[in-house]
C-alpha positions in Angstrom: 17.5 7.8 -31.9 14.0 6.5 -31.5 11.8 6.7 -34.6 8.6 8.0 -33.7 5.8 7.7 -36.4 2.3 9.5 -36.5 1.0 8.1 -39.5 1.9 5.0 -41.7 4.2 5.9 -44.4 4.7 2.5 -46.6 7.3 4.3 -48.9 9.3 6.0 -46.3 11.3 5.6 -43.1 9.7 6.5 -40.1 10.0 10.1 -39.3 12.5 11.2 -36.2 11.5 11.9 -32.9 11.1 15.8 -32.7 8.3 18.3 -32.3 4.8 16.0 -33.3 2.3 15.6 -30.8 0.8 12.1 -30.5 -2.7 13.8 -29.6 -3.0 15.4 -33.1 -2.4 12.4 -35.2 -5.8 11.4 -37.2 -4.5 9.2 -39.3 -6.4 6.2 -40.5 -4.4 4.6 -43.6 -5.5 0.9 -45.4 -1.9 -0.2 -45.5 1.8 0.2 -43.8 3.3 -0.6 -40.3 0.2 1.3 -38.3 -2.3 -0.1 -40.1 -0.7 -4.0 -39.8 -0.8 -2.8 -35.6 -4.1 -1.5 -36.0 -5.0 -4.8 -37.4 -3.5 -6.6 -34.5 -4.8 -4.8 -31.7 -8.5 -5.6 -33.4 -7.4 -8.9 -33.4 -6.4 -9.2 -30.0 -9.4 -7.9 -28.9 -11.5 -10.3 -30.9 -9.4 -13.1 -29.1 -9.8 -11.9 -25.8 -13.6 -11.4 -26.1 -13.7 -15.3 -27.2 -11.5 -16.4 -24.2 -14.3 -14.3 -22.2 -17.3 -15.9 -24.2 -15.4 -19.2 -23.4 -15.6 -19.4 -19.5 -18.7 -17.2 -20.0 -20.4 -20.4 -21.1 -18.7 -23.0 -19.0 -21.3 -25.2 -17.5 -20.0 -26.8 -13.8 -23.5 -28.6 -13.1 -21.4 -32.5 -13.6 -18.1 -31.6 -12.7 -18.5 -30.6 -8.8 -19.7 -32.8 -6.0 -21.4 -30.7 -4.0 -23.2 -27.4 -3.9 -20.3 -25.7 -1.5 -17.5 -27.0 -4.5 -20.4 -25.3 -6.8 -20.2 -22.1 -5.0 -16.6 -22.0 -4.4 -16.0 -22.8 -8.7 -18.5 -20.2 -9.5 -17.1 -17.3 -7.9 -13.8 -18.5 -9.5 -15.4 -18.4 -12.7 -16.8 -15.0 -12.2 -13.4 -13.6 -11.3 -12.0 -14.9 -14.3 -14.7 -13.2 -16.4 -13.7 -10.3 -14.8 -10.8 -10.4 -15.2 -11.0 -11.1 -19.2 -12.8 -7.3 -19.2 -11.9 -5.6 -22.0 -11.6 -2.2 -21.2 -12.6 -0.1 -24.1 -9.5 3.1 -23.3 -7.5 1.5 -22.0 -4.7 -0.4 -24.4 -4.5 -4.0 -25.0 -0.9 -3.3 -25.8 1.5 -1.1 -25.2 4.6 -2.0 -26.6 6.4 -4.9 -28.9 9.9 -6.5 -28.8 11.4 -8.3 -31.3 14.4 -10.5 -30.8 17.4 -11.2 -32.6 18.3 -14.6 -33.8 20.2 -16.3 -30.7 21.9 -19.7 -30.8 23.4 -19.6 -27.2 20.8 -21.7 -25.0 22.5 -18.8 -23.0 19.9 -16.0 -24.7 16.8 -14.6 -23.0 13.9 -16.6 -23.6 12.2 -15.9 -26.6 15.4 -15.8 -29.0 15.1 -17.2 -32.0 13.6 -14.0 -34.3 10.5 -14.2 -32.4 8.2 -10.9 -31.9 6.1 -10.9 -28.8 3.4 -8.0 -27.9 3.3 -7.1 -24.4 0.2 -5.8 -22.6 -1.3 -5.9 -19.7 -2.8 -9.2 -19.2 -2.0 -12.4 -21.2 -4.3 -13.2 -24.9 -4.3 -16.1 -26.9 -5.9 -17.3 -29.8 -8.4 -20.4 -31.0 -4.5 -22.3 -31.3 -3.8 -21.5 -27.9 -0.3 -19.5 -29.8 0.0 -16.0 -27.8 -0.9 -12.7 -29.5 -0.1 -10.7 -26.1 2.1 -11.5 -23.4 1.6 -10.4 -19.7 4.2 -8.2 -18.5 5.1 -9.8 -15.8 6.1 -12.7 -18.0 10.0 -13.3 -18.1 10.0 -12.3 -21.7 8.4 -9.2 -21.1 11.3 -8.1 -19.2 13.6 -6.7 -21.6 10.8 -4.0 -22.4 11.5 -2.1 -19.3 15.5 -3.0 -18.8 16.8 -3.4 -22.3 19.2 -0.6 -23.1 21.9 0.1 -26.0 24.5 -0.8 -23.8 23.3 -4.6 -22.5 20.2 -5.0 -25.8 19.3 -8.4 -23.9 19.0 -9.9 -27.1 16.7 -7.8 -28.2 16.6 -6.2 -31.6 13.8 -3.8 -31.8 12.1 -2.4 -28.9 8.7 -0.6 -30.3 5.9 1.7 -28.4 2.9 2.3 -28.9 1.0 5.5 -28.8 -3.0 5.9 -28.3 -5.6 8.3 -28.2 -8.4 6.6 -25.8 -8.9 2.9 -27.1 -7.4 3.7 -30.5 -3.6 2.8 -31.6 -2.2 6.3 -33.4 1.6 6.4 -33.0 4.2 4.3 -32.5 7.6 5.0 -31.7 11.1 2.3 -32.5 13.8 1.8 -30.8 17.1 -0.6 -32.9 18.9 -1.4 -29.4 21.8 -2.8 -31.8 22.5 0.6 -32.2 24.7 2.4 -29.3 23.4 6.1 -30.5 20.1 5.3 -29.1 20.8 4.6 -25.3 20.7 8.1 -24.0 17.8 9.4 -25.9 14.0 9.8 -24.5 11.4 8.2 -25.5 9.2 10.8 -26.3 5.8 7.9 -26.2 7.2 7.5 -22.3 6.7 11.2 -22.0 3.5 11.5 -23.5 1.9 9.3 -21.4 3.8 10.5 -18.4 2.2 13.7 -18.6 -1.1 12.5 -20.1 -3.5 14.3 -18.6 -5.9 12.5 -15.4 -9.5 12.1 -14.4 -10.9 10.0 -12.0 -8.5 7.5 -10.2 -5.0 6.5 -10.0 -3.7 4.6 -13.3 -1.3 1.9 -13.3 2.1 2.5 -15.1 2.9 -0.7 -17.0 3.6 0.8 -20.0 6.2 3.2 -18.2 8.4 1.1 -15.6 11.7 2.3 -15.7 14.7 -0.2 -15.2 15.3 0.8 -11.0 11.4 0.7 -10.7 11.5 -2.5 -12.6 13.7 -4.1 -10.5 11.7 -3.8 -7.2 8.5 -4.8 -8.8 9.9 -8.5 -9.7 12.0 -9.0 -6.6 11.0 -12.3 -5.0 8.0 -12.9 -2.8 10.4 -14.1 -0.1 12.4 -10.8 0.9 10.7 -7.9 2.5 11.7 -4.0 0.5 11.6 -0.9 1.8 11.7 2.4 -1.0 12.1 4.9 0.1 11.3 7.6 -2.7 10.6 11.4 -3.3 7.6 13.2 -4.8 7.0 11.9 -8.3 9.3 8.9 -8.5 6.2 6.1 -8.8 6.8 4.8 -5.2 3.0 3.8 -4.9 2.5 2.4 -8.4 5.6 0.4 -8.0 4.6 -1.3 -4.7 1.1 -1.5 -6.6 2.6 -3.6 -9.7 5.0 -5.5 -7.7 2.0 -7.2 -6.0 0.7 -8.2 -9.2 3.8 -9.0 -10.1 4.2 -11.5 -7.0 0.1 -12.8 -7.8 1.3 -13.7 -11.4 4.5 -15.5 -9.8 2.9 -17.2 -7.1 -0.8 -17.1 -7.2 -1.5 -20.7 -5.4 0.8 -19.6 -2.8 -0.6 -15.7 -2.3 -4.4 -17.3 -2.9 -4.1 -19.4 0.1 -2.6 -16.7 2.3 -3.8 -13.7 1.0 -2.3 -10.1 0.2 -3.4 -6.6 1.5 -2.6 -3.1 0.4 -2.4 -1.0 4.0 -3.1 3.1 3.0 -2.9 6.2 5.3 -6.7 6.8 4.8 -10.0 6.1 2.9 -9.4 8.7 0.6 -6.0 7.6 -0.9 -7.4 3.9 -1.2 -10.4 5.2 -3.0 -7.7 6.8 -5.6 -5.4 3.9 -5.8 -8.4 1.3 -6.2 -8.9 0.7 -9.4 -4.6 0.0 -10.5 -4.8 -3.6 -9.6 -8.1 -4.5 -11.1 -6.9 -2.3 -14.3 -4.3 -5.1 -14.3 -6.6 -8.1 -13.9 -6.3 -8.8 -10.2 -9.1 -8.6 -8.3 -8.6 -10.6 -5.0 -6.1 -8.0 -3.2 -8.0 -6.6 0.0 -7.0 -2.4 1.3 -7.8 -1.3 4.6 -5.9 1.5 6.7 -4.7 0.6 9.7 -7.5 1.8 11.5 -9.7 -0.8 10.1 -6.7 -3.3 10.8 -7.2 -2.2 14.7 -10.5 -1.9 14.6 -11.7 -3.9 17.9 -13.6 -0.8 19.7 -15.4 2.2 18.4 -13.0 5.6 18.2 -14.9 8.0 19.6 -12.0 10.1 21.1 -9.1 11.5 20.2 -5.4 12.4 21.7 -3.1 15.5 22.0 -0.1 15.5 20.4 2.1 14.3 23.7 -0.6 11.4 24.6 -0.7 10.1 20.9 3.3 10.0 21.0 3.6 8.3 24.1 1.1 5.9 23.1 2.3 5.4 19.9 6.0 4.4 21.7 7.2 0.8 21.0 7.8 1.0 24.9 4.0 0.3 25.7 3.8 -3.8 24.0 6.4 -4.1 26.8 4.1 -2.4 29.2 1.6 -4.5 27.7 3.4 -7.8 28.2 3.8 -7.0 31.7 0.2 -5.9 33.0 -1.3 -9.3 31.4 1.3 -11.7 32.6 1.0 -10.3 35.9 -2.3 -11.8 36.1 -0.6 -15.4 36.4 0.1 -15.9 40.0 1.6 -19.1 41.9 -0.9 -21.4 42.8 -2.0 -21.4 46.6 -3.1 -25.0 47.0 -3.2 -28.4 45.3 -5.8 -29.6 42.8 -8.1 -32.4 44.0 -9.6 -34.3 41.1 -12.6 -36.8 42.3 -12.9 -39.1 39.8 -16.0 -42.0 41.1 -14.9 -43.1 44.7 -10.7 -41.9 43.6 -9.7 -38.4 44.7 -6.5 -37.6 42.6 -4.3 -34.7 43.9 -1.8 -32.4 42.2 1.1 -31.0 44.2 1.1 -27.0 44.3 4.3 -27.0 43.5 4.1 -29.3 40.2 1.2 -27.3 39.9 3.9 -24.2 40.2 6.2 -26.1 37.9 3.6 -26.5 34.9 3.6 -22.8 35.2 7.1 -21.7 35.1 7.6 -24.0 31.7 4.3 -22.7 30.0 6.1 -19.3 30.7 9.6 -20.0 30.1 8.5 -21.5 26.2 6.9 -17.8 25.3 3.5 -18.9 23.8 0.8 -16.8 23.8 -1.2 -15.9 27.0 -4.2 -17.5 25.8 -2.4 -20.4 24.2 -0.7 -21.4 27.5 -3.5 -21.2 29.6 -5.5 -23.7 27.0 -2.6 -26.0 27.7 -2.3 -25.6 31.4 -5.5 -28.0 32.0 -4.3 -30.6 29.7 -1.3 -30.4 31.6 -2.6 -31.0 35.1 -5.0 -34.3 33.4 -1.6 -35.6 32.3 -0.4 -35.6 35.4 -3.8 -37.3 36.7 -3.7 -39.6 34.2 -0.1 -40.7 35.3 -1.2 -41.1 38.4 -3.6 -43.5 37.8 -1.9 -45.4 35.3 0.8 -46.1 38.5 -2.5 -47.2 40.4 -2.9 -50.3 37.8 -6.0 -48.0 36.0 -5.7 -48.0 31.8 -6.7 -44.4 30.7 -7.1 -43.4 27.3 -7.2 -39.9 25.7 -11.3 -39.7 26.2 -10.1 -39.5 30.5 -7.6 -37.1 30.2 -10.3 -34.6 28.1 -12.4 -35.4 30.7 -10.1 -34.3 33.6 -9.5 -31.7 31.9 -13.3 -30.3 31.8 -13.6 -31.5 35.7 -15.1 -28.4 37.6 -11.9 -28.8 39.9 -9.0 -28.0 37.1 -11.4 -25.5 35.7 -11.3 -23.4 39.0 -7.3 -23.9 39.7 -6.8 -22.5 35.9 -9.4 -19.2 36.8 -7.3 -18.8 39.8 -3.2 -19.1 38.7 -4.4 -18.2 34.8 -7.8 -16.1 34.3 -9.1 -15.1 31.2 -8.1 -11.6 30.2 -10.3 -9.2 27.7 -7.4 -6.8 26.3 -9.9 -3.8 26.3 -10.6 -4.3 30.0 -6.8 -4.6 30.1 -5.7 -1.7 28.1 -8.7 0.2 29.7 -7.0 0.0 33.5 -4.5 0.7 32.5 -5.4 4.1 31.2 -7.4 4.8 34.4 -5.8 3.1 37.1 -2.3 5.5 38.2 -1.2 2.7 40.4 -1.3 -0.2 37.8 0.4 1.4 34.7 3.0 3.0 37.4 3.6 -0.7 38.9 3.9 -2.5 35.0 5.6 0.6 33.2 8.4 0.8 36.2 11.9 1.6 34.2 10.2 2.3 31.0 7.8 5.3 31.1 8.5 8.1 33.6 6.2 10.2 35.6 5.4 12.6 32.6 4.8 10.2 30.0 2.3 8.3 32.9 0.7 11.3 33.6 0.2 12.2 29.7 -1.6 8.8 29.1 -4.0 8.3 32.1 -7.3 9.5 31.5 -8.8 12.3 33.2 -12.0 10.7 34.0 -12.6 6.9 33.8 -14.7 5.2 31.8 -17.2 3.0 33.4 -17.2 0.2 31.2 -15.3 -0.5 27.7 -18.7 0.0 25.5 -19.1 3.7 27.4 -14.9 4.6 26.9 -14.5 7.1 24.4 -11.1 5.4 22.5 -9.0 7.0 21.0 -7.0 6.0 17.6 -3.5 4.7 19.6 -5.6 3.1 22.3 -7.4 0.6 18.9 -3.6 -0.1 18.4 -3.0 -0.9 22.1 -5.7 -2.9 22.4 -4.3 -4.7 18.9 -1.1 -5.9 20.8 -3.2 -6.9 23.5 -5.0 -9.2 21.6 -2.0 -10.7 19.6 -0.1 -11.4 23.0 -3.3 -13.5 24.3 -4.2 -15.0 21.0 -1.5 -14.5 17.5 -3.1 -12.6 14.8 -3.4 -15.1 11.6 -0.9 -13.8 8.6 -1.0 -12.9 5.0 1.7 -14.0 2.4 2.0 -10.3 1.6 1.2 -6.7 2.7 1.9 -3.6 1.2 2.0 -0.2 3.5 2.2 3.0 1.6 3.0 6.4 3.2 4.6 4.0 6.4 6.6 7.3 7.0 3.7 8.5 9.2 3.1 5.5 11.3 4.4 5.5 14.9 6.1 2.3 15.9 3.3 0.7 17.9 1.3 1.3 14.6 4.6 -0.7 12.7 4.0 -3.4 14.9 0.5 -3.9 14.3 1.3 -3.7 10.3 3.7 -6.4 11.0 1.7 -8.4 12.9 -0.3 -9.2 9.7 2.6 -10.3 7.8 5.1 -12.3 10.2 5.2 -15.5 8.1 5.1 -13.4 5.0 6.6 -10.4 3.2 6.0 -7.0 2.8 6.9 -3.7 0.8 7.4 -0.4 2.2 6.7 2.7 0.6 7.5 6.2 2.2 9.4 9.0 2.0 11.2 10.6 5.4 10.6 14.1 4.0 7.1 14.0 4.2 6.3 12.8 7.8 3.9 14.7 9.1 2.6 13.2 12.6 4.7 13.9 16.2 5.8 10.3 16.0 7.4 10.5 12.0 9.8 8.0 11.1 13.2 9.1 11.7 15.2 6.1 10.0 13.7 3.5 7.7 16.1 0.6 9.6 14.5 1.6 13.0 10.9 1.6 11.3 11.9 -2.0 9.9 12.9 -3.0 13.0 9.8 -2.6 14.8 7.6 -4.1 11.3 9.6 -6.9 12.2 11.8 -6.9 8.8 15.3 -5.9 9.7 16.6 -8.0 7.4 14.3 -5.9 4.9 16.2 -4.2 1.6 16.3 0.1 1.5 16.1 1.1 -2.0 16.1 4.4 -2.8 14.1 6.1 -5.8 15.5 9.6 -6.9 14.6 10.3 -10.6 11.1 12.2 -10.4 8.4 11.3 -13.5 5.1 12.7 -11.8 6.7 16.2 -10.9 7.9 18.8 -13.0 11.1 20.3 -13.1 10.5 24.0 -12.0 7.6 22.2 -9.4 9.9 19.8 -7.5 13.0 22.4 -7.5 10.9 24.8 -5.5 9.8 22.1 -2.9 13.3 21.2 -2.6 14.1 24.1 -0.8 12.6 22.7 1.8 14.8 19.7 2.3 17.4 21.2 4.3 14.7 22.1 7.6 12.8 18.8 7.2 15.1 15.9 5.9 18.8 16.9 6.1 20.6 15.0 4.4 17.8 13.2 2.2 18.5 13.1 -1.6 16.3 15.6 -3.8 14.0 14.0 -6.5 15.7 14.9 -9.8 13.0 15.7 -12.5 13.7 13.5 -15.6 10.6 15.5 -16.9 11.8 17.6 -20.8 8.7 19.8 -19.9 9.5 22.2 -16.7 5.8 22.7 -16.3 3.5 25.6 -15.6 4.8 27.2 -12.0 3.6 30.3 -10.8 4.2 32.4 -7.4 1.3 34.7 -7.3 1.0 37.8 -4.0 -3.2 38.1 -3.5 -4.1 41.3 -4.2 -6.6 41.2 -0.9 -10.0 40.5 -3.1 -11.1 37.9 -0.6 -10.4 34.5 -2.4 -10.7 36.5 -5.8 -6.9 35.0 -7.3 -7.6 31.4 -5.7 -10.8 31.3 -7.9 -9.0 32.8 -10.5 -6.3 30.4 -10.8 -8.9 27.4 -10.7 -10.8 28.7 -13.9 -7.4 29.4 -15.4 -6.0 25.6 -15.2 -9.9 24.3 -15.5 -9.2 25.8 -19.3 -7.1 23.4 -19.6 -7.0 19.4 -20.4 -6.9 17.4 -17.0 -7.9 17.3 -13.1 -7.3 20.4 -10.5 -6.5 20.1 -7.3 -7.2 22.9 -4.9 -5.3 22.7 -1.8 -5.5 24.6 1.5 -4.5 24.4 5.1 -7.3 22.5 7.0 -9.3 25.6 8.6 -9.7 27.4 5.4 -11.4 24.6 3.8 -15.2 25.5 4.6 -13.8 29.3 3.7 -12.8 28.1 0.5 -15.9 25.9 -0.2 -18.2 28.6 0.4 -16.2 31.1 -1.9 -16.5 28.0 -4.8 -20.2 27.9 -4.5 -20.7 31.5 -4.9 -18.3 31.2 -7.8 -20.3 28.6 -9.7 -17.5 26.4 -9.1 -18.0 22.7 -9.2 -16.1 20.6 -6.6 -15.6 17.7 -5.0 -14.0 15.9 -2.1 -10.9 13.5 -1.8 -11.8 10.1 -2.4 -15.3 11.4 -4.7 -14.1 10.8 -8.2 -13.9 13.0 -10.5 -15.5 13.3 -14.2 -14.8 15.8 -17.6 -17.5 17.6 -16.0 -16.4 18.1 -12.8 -12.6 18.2 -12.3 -12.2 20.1 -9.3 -11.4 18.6 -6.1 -11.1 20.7 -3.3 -8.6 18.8 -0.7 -7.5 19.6 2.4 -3.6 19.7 3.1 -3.8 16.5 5.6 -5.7 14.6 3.2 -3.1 15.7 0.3 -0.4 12.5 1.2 -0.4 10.1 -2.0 -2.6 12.5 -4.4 -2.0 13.7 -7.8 -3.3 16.3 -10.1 -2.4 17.9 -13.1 -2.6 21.2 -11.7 -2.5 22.4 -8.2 -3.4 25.4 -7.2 -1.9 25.6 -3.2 -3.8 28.2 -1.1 -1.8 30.4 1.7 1.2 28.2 2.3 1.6 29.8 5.3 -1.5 28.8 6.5 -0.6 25.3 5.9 2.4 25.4 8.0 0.4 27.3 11.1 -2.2 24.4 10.8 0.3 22.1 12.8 1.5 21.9 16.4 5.2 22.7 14.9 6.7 24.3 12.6 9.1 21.3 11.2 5.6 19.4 10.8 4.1 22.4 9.5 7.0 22.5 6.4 6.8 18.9 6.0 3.0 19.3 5.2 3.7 21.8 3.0 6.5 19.5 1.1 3.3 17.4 0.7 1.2 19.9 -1.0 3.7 21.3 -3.5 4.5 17.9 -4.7 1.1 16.7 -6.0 0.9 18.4 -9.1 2.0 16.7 -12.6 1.8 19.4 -14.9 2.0 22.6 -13.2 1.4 24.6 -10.1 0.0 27.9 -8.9 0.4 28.9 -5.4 -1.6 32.0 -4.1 -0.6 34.3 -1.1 -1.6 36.9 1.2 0.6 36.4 4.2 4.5 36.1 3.5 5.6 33.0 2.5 7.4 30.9 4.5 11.5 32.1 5.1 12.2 28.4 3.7 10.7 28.9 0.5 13.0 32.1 -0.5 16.0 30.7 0.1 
């Protein structure tokens, strides 16, 4: 079994795995294995302060030619230095392989009795010989997929415990040895359940094999995961994009990659992962801020939104802005000096139908339509003996005449002003959304009272998205080389679509989990969500072993399953530690056992989430206040001092703390408009904590949860 050892021991082997605690080793010995890691770790980061101190003093004033190279190579430069940070608790490196002697050119790279450190960005020293290895490297792989039963040439596989900055433990592992596959490493566990403050941490130092394999698919296939509570869905779509910048970083800096989140608050937490890993050029937005071409000032009911929301509408779209091409009524007459030059209406007609017929965009065709009728000028007078050139037909093109034939078959069209009549005029949406929408689902989406102008419209969040695939269908929306949307369960299929839009020459990864869809519109099936993305041809993977969750914690949510994902696989806890759960019946003090639980899990080591249905938030804050309570909102970030974040349930999606304590759950399913939302949202809440969870009750629980 893995050898875990506390303390150097020169004399001795190192001591089995069973019943010492990383967190109480103090050890600081002049000699033995720890000490010789110790001494590398101090070296590294002596290394990795002189490859800092080295671009830190690069001087670029002879080596660019102008100042707009200058300021280009600067910034690079500055991003470098950043990214050569050496972050004080956070560990250099994490783990150590050392490979058997391997003839076979056959071997994993590396063989040959070679021992490489892997960490989280790549060190060398004066020589330019490695002292860590990235690992995303190739031969960084085996640390995360080596196993007893396929060793990958590996002989030792070797983890590293710390306390903040400093290296105390380490833990061995002989894969030669078959004994060894099965067991846990207990250095993975610890740092599993090590306790959280602040933002979300990356997890290079515990990708497991499944996890491992999605983060270093290939840049040119889309995935979807779908994965339960706990299983590292987020962090693995996280390091798989700087997995794909350390694979193909010319590629991905020229066409750029973007993390899409659900909202500002679960960005905030997930913001400082990619940085942690040294990659600093990755934009986040919400999709929202994708769409964001008017003001949202208004907002939809639940029937409006889903309607909306329906992939139906881009066809509704499509229709109301190509209806605005209309055959041409007369010929164009082109006076060119003492020449008049006339265009047929019905080549004019002709031009039309092809522009049409090859499928461009709205706006794209109707910049070619006026070249189109010059060309035909311009063959006209090359047949009257005249010798045109390219400057003549630019010129015909501009001529006042063309300009008022193209206004007339082909006007300009502003999608606001387009998605706007539609919403207000009953007689145009019912003419373009004939077949697809019917009287009801009209009715739901026209506005009660028009807006006056597009400034004065109060928008809601679908209409941004309509007005999105207006815009693409007159002008395309420019593409990224990668996108990653976490929590896409939630998105309706018009949202999809704009996603998608951002990434049609490039790929994306999908992170969701069915159970906890909590809008009218949910995702039903990850194939139809892909569908409307635009990545059908898109891999499902499924995660089901739970890390984040405890045992008792995640069986408890489960019960829930059956009313809001039949069918789905539950998250199996992999977790030794069942955690702290507890059911507790208010005894009616007014808030008195919610504040009680708080102090109880603020005794102990880590963050605390208080969560509560939406309306009983300002309740809850008030009782907190009076309570001496410190608190603060999703997306503030904690500190030791103040670990308390008080979070309502709809802002809950993608959190984590170590200990929850979940207010009324009842309450939380009443918040929504039904009650299969309602237990979805609750799914959400019970699944945040890492360590343990309190939930406190005066009304009966919900029938679901008894079971």
């Amino acid at each position: 079994m893995p050898a875990y050892v506390p303390e150097p021991a020169p004399a001795a082997p190192a001591t089995p795995a069973t019943g010492i605690d990383v967190h109480d080793v103090h050890g600081d010995a002049d000699e033995g294995p720890l000490a010789r890691e110790r001494s590398h770790l101090s070296a590294s980061r002596t290394a990795l302060r002189a490859m800092r101190e080295d671009v830190e003093s690069l001087d670029i004033r002879d080596v660019t030619a102008n100042w707009v190279n200058a300021q280009i190579l600067e910034r690079q430069i500055e991003d470098r230095i950043k990214a050569l940070a050496d972050l004080g608790d956070t560990p250099l490196f994490f783990g150590r392989l050392d490979y058997l002697h391997a003839p076979g050119a056959e071997r994993a790279e590396g063989a040959g009795g070679e021992r490489f450190y892997i960490g989280r960005r790549h060190v060398h020293d004066a020589d330019g010989d490695p002292m860590v290895i990235d690992w995303r490297a190739p031969v960084s792989q085996p640390f995360y997929r080596a196993s007893g039963k396929d060793p990958m040439d590996v002989a030792l596989r070797r983890r590293f415990g710390y306390t903040g900055g400093d290296l105390t433990a380490y833990e061995d592992e002989h894969l030669s040895d078959p004994a060894e596959a099965a067991v846990t490493s207990r250095l993975l566990q610890r740092e599993i359940e090590r306790p959280r403050v602040g933002p979300m941490r990356d997890i290079v130092a515990t990708i497991q094999p499944e996890q491992d394999e999605i983060v270093r698919s290939g840049l040119s296939g889309s995935v979807c995961v779908q994965g339960g509570p706990g299983t590292g869905k987020t962090a693995v779509g996280l390091h798989r994009v700087a997995y794909l910048l350390y694979a193909h970083r010319e590629r991905l800096a020229r066409t750029g990659t973007l993390v899409v989140g659900p909202n500002r608050s679960f960005l905030h937490y997930i913001e400082q992962v990619l940085p942690a890993l040294g990659e600093l050029a990755v934009g986040q937005a919400t999709v929202d801020d994708l769409v964001a071409h008017v003001e949202v000032r208004g907002t939809d009911d639940a029937r409006a939104a889903l309607v909306k929301g329906d992939a139906r509408m881009a066809e509704v779209l499509r229709r109301a802005l190509y209806a605005h091409v209309t055959p041409p009524a007369e010929p164009v007459v082109v006076v060119r000096g003492s020449r008049r030059w006339r265009v047929p209406a019905y080549e004019l007609e002709e031009m039309i139908r092809q522009l049409l017929d090859r499928d461009i965009r709205y706006g794209a065709a109707r910049e070619a339509l006026p070249q189109r009728i010059a060309h035909t000028v311009l063959v006209q007078m090359e047949r009257a003996g005249e010798a045109p050139d390219d400057r003549v037909q630019d010129a015909v093109a501009r001529n006042s005449a063309v300009k008022a034939a193209v206004k007339a078959v082909w006007p300009a069209v502003d999608p606001a002003k387009l998605v706007l009549r539609l919403l207000t005029d009953s007689e145009f949406l019912a003419e373009h959304a004939a077949g697809l929408l019917d009287e009801d689902e009209r009715g739901a989406i026209l506005w009660a009272k028009p807006a006056r102008s597009v400034k004065s419209a109060k928008w809601s969040a679908a209409d941004a998205v309509l007005i999105d695939e207006a815009t693409d269908l007159i002008r395309r929306t420019p593409s990224l080389g990668h996108v990653v949307l976490d929590e896409a369960q939630d998105l309706s299929p018009m949202q999809y679509r704009a996603v998608g839009r951002r990434c049609t020459t490039g790929s994306a990864t999908v992170l969701g989990d069915l159970a906890q869809g909590t809008t009218p519109w949910a995702t039903r099936s990850w194939e139809e969500a892909l569908g409307h993305l635009g990545k059908g041809d898109a891999v499902v993977e499924e995660l089901t072993a739970g890390f984040r969750v405890p045992t008792d914690v995640i069986a408890y949510a489960s019960r829930l399953l059956p009313h809001i994902a039949p069918g789905l696989t539950p998250v199996a806890s992999i977790r030794d530690n069942p955690g702290l759960f507890s059911v507790r019946p208010a005894d009616g003090s007014g808030g008195g056992d919610v504040l009680a639980a708080c102090r109880e899990l603020l005794a102990r080591e880590g963050s605390v989430g208080l969560i509560a249905a939406d309306a009983r938030i300002p309740e809850l804050a008030r009782a907190l206040a009076e309570a001496g309570l410190e608190y603060v909102a999703p997306g503030e970030e904690t500190t030791y001092d103040t670990r308390l974040t008080l979070v309502p349930a709809s802002l809950a999606k993608g959190l984590e703390y170590d200990y929850v304590v979940l207010d009324e759950p009842r309450a939380v399913v009443d918040g929504e408009p039904d009650e299969r939302t309602g237990l979805r949202r609750l799914y959400v809440a019970l699944t945040r904590a890492v360590s343990g969870l309190i939930v406190t009750h005066a009304a009966p629980l919900p029938e679901q949860l008894l079971a």
